[in-house]
N, C-alpha and C positions, 0 to 999 in steps of 0.2 A: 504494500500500500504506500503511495507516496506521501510524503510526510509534507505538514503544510508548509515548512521554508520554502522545497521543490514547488509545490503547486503555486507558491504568491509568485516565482523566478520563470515559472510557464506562465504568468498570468500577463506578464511585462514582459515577454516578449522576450527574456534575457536567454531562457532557455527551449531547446525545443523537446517535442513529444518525447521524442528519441532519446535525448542527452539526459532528460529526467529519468526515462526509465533506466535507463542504463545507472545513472546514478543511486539511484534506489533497488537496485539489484547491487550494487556495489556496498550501501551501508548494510544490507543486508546479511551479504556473505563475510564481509570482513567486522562487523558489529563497529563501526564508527556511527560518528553523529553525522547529520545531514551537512551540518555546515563543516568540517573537514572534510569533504568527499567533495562540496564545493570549492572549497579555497585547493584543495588540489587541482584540480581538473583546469586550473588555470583561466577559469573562462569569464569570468568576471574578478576586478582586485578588491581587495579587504577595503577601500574607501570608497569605491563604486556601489560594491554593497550595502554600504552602514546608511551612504546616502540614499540608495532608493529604499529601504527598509525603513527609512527614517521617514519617506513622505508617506509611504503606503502605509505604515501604521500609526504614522502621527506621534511618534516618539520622539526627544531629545536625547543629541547625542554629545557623548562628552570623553576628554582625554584620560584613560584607564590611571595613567603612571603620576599623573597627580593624587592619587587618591590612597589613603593606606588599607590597601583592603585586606592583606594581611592579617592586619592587627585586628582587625572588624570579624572576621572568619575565628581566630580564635577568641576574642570576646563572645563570637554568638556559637562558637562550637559546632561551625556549617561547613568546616573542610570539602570532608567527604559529600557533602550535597554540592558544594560550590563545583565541584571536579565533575561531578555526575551531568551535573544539567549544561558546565560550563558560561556559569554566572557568577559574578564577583560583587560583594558588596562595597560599595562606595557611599553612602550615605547611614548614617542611622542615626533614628531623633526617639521618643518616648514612644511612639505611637507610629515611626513610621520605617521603614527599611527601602531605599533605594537599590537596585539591583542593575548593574551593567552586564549586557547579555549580547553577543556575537548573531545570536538568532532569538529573542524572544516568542517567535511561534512555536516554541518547545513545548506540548502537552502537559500539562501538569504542574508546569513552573513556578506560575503564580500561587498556584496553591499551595503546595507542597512546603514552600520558603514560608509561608503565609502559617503554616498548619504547626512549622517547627519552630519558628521563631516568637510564634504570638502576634507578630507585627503587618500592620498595613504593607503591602508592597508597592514600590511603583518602579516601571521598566524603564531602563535608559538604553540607547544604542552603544556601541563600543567597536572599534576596528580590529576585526579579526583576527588580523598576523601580532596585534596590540595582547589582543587575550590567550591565545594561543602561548606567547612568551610566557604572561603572568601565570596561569597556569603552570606554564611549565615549575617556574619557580616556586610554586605551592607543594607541588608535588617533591619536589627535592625534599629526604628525608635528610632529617638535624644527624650531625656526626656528634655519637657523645663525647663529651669529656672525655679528657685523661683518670680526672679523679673517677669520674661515675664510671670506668673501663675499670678499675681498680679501689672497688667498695671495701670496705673492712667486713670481714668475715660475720662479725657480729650485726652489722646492719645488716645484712644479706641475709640471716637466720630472723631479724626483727621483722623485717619485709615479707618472709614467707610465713613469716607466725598470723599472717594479719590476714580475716575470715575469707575464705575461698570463695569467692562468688561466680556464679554466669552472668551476672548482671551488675555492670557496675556504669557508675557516670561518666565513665572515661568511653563507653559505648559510641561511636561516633554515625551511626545507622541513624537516622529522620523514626523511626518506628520505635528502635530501642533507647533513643533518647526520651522519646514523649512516653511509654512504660515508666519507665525511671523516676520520670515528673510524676507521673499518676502514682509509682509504689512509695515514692518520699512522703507526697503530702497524704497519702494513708498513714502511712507510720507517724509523719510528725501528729496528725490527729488521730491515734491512736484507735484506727479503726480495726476492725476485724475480720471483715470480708470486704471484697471487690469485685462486684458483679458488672463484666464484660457483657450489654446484650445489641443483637443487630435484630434490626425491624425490614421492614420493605424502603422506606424511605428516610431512617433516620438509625442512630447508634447511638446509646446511651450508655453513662456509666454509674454506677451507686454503688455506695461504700457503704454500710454498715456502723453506724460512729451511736453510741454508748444503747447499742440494741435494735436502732432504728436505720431502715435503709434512707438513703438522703442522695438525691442525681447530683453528682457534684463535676460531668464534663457529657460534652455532645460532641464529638468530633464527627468530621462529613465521613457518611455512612458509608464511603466506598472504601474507608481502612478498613471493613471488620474483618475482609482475609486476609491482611495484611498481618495487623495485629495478633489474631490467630493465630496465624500459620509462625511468627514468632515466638511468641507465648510457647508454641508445641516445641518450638525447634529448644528453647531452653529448658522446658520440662522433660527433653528426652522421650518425645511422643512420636508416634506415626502421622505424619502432617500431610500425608496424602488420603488418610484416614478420617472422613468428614461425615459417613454413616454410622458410626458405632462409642459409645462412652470411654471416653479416658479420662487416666488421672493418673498427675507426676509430680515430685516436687522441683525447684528452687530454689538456689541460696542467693540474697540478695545484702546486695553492700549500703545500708543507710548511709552510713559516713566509714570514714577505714576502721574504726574500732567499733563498729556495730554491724552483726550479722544478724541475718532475719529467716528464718526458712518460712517457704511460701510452699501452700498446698495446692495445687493445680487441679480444679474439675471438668473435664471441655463436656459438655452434653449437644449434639447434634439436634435444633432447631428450625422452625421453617423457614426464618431468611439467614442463615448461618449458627456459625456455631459458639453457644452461649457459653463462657468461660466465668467459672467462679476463682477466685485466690481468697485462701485464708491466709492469712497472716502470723504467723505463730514467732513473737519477738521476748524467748524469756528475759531479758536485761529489764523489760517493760513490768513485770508479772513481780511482786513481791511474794514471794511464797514462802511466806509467814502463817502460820494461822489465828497471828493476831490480827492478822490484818482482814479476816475475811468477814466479818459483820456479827459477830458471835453475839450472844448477851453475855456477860460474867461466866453464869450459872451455863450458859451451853458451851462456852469456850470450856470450863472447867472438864464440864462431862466429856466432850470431844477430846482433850488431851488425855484424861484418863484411859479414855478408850483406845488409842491411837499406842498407849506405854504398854497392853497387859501383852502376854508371851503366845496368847491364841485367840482364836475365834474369828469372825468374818466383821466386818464392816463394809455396809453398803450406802452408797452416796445414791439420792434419784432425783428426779427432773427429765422435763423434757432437752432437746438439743439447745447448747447454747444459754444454759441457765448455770453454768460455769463449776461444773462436775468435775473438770479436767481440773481448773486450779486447784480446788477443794484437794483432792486426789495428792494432787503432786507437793503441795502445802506439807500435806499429812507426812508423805512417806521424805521430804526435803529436814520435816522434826524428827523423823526417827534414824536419819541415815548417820551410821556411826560405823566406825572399822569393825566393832563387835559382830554387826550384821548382815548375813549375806541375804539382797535385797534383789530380788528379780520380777519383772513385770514383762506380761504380751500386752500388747497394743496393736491397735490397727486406726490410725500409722502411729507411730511414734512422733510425741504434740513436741515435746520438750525432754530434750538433753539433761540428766542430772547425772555429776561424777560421781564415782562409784555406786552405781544403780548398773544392774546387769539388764539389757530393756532388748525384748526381742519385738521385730512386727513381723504378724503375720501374712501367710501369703496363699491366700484360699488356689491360687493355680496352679502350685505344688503340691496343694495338698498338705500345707502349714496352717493348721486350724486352731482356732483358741483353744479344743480340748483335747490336740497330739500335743502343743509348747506346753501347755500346764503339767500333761504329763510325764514330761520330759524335765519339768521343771525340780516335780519333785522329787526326782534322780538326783539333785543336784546340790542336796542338803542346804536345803532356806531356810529363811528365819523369815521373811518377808515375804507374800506374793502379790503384786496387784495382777488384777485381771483388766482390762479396759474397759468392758463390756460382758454382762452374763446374758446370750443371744440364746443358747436354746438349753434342755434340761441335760443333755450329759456335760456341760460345762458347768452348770450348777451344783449336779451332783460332786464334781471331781471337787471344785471348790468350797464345796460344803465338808466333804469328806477331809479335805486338809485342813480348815478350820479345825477339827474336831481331834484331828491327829497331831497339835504340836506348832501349829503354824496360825498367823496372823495374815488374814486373809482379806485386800480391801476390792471393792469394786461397784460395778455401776448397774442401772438397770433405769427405764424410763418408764415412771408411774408418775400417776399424779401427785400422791401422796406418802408419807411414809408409812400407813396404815395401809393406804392399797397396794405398796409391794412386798408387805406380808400376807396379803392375800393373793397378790400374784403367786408367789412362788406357794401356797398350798392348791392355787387350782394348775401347779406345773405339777404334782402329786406329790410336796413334801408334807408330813405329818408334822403338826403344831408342836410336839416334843423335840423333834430334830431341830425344828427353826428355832425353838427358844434355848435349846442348850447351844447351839454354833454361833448364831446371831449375838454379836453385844450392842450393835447400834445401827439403828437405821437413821438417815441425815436426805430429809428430803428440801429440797432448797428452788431457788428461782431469782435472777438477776430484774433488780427495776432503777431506773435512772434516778439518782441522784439530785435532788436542787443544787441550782448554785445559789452557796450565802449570801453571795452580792445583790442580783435583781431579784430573787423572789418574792413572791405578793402576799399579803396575807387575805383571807377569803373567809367567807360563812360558809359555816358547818351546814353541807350538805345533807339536808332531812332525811335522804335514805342510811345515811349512817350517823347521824346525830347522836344518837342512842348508847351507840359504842364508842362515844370518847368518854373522854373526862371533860366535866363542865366548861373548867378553865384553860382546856385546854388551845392553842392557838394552832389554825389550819394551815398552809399555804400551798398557794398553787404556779407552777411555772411561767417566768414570763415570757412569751410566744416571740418576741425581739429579743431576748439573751441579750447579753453583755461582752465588753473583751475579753472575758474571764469562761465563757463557757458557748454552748451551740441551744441555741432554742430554749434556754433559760435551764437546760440538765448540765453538769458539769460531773462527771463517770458514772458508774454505778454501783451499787453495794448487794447487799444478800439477803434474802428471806427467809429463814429456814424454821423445819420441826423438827422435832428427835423422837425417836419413837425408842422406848428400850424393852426386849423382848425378855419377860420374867420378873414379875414383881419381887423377885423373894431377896435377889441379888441387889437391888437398886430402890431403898427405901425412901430415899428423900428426893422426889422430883418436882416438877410444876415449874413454873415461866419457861416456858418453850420447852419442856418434855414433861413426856405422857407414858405408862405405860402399858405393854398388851400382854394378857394373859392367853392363851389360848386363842379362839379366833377374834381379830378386834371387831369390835360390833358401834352403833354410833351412841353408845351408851358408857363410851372410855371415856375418859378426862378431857377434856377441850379447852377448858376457860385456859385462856392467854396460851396454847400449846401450838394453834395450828398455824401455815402460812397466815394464813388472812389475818389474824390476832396479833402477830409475828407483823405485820406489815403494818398495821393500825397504830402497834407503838410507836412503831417510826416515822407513821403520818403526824403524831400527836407531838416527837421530837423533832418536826420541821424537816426531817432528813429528806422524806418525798412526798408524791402528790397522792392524793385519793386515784385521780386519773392516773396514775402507774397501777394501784393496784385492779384496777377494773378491767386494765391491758393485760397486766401477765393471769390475774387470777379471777374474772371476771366476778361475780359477785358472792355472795359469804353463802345463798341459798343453791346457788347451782354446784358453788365448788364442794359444798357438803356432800351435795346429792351425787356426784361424782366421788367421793374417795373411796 
């Protein structure tokens, strides 16, 4: 196909049918640009061109070698584009980016500078054999130093200590530079996922920032195979592969002393292929378990539970109600040389030294209950499980609870009462669950106020009832502050405890209850459950009523569901 420089050069007469085609069979087989295949061929000069280019597109042209475009190229980090397109910039203001170009009927041009820079473009003409040199000299790679040829041994070990990533800013690709921009300002806003989605006529992006999805970029919808088909080429994915689910991860460079793994989902869509990234940044994660919203009296019971020498402990919640910190929190207190501490996972969230952490791998035929059982070959003191998915995994891990080992893990119920009822309609007998079980922790993530703008409100008649008189309300302010997003600034915890066996655990109440045999809705409740657990902290200012009608809709449905 002829390219439009060829076609404006047929159009004036400069060239003919012949000379075009020939030309364009020439950028073809040899992969040059249109306009080297011109300035070769001799048939018109580099300032006959610039001038008729200049009246047919109604462009100003100007002398290249006055300009520093050098310096401009690495200020905006456009090398590698400048070289591609064979455009040089010579201009740039806040808002705008001037572009000298040999041929501006280059496809894509304006956009592309446009899409990586952030900036307004405008095209200016330039004399061929002019930019051909300057180029040249772009391309010239820097001879190092003497000293950088002869680094000190220990700088060279400092340099290779520093997080191995596929993705870093030094990326000089138009694709993977603008990734980079979108994975920073995820992390600087401490978001959690980043959902890649393409439409018929638009591409949207949303991140995830303190539980809520939020569009925070629209780029023109014709990167979304771009974008992909990078995304896969980092993740170590089959990128020709656009019918079937993948998923890869990521190491990602914030700054040189910050590594990030990123969790890759690509799921195949009807106008492309929708790409999720989790974010997984422990330097971000305090894994404390002071830190994770306990009352006194529940921190107390959790740490006790977290020290004795056996039994199971189960975390629940749905996805994303932050099971995984909880989890990792716990076994981050108890990791000592004393202990040998091993966990399956599927994948593997977070890195902790000296933690033995296998992930499984269902295509081998590496399943949570062949690692468990292999685990316990392997003389533990510790096991997590990631997940209890079906009953011979529960079994294996109920049975190691009971035989010597401390046993923690997950299961997604709504309540902590309803996954002691799950696991007896999985067919465990109320005797077995109350001798293995020490503690059930069923929990759920809600945003936060920020101190600064919050409002304070009237008590809401539907729950008037369950505060305290004096107590004072407030609610988010919908314009937030510098200090936070939408008047939330993170999120904190919800939680209930359930403790299985009253005979062991006499003194309970403010956020634990417990169950004898099958729980029925006739166990303890006053101040035990989420919702009651949420109410305190509507009453301490910490968050909104409207958080808790989001995660736990209201006190009469959430009952009738546990």
């Amino acid at each position: 196909m002829m390219t439009p420089l060829l076609q404006l050069l047929c159009a004036g007469d400069i060239l003919s049918t012949a000379q075009a085609d020939e030309l364009t069979t020439q950028v073809q087989a040899q992969s040059v640009s249109a306009l080297t295949a011109v300035m070769a061929s001799g048939i018109i000069s580099a300032e006959a061109l610039a001038d008729y280019l200049s009246s047919q597109l109604n462009l100003r042209q100007i002398r290249l070698e006055k300009y520093p475009y050098d310096e401009f190229c690495r200020q905006l980090n456009i090398t590698e584009l400048a070289l591609r397109y064979q455009a040089l910039p010579v201009e740039v203001s806040e808002e705008w980016l001037v572009l000298a170009a040999g041929d501006p009927s280059i496809p894509q041009l304006r956009e592309d500078f446009q899409f990586v820079t952030g900036l307004h473009i405008e095209l200016v003409l330039c004399n061929a054999d002019s930019l051909q040199s300057a180029l040249k000299d772009l391309r010239q790679p820097k001879q190092p130093s003497h000293a950088a040829q002869h680094q000190p041994e220990a700088q060279i070990r400092e340099e290779e200590s520093h997080y191995d990533s596929s993705l870093s800013p030094d990326d000089s690709n138009p694709i993977s530079q603008y990734l980079h921009q979108v994975l920073y300002e995820a992390w600087q806003q401490k978001a959690s996922d980043i959902h890649f989605e393409p439409y018929e006529f638009s591409y949207r992006i949303r991140m995830r920032l303190n539980g809520i999805l939020v569009t925070t970029h629209a780029p023109p919808h014709n990167i979304s195979r771009r974008l992909a088909s990078h995304i896969k080429v980092l993740a170590d994915l089959n990128i020709a592969e656009r019918r079937l689910p993948q998923d890869g991860r990521i190491k990602f460079s914030a700054d040189k002393k910050t590594g990030i793994d990123l969790r890759v989902s690509v799921l195949p869509a009807q106008w492309g292929e929708k790409i999720v990234i989790r974010l997984l940044n422990i330097k971000t994660q305090a894994l404390e378990i002071d830190h994770l919203g306990y009352t006194d009296h529940q921190l107390h019971l959790f740490r006790q539970s977290i020290h004795k020498p056996q039994g199971m402990i189960l975390i629940t919640g749905p996805t994303g109600s932050g099971k995984t910190i909880t989890l990792y929190s716990a076994l981050n207190e108890i990791n000592t040389d004393s202990k040998n501490i091993s966990t399956v996972e599927d994948p593997v969230e977070i890195s902790l030294s000296g933690i033995n952490q296998v992930q499984i791998n269902e295509k081998i035929g590496l399943s949570f209950s062949q690692t468990l059982r292999a685990m316990l070959r392997q003389d533990p003191d510790i096991i997590m499980v990631g997940e209890i998915r079906d009953k011979e995994t529960a079994t294996i891990a109920l049975r190691a609870a009971q035989t010597g080992h401390l046993v923690f893990s997950t299961l997604h119920t709504n309540s902590a009462r309803a996954t002691f009822v799950r696991l007896q309609q999985m067919g465990f007998e109320s005797y077995l669950l109350n001798s293995a079980i020490r503690l059930i922790v069923a929990q759920r993530l809600v945003r936060r106020l920020c101190p600064l703008c919050k409002q304070p409100i009237t008590k809401p008649p539907a729950i008037s009832s369950q505060l305290n008189p004096g107590a004072v309300i407030f609610q988010a302010n919908p314009q937030g502050c510098h200090a936070c997003i939408g008047g939330y600034q993170g999120r904190m915890g919800l939680f209930e405890m359930l403790l299985p066996g009253a005979e062991n655990h006499p003194h309970t109440g403010n956020g634990v209850y417990i169950v004898n045999e099958m729980p029925s809705k006739t166990a303890p409740k006053e101040n035990n459950t989420l919702w009651q657990d949420g109410i305190r902290k509507v009453e301490q200012g910490l968050t909104s009523v409207e958080e808790l009608y989001r995660v736990l809709e209201s006190p009469g449905s959430y009952e009738d569901n546990q």
